[in-house]
N, C-alpha and C positions, 0 to 999 in steps of 0.2 A: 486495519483501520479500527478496529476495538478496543483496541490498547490507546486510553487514553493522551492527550499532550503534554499532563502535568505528572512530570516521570519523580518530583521529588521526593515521593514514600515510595518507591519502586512503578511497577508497572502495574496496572490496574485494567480491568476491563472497566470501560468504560461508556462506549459507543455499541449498537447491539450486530453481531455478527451474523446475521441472519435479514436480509431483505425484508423492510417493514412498506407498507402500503404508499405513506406518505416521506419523503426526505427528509434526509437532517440538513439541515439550512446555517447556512455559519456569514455571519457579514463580515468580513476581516479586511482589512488594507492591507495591501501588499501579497505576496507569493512565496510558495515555497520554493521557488526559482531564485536563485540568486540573479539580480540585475545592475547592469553600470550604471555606474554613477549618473545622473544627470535623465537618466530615463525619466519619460513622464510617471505620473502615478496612472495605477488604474480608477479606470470611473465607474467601471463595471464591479462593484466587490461582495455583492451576494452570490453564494455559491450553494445549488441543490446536488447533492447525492444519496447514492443508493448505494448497501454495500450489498455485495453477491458472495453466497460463497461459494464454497472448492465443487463441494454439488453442485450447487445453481451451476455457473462456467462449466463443468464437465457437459454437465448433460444437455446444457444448450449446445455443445457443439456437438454432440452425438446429434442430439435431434437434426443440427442442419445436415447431417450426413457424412462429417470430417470421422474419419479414422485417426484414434488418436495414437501414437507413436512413440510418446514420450512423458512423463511425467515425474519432477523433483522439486521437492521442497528444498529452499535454502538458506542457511543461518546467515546470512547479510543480503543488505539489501544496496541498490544503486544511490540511494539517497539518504542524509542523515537526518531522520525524525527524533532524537532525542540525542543531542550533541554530548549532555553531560551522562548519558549512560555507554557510547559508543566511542569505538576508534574506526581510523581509516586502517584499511587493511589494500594495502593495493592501489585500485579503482572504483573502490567499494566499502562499504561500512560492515562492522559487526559488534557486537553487541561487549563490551570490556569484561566483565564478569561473566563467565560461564556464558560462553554464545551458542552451544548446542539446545539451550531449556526452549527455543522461540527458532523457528520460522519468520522467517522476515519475510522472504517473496517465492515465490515459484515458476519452475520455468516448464512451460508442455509446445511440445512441437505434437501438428498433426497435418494431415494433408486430404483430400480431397479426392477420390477412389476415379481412375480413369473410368 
C-alpha cells in the first residue's frame, strides 16, 4: 500500500509503510471491486486505514500465541492495482517489466499450539 496510485513516472513510495497514530482517510466513489452493472452506488464512501507491516503482522501473531509455519513473499498479486504497469498471468497479476524488483503480497500460514 506505499506504492502510490499514479504509477505514470513508475512506482513511487508514496503512502508511509509503517503504522502512523491517525489513518489515512481517502473519500472515493466506487471500489476496487469490480461490480454489475446496474448496482446501486455506494453511500458509504469514506474509507479510514492503517497500514501494518511485515513486523507489525508477524509479531502480533506470535504475541497471540500462533506458531508460525510458513512465510513467502510474492511477485503478483490477486488483484490489479496498476493496470498499465501489469499483466494477467494466470488468476493473478504481475508486474510487465521485470516482476521480481517488488513483492506484491505475501502469504504465511500458522496455527495455534494444541
Amino acid at each position: 500500500m506505499a506504492v502510490g496510485d499514479d504509477v505514470s513516472d513508475g512506482l513511487r513510495i508514496e503512502q508511509p509503510y509503517f503504522q502512523r497514530e491517525q489513518p489515512m482517510t481517502w473519500d472515493q466513489v466506487g471500489s476496487y471491486v469490480p461490480v454489475p452493472e446496474g448496482t446501486p452506488r455506494m453511500t458509504h464512501t469514506v474509507s479510514h486505514e492503517w497500514n501494518h507491516s511485515i513486523g507489525e503482522i508477524l509479531t502480533a501473531l506470535l504475541q497471540a500465541g500462533l506458531v508460525l509455519d510458513s512465510f513467502e513473499e510474492v511477485p503478483f498479486a490477486a488483484w490489479c492495482p496498476w493496470p498499465e504497469l501489469m499483466v494477467r498471468d494466470g488468476d493473478r497479476y504481475r508486474l510487465r517489466e521485470d516482476p521480481d524488483r517488488l513483492a506484491l503480497q505475501y502469504v504465511l500460514t500458522a496455527h495455534r499450539p494444541a
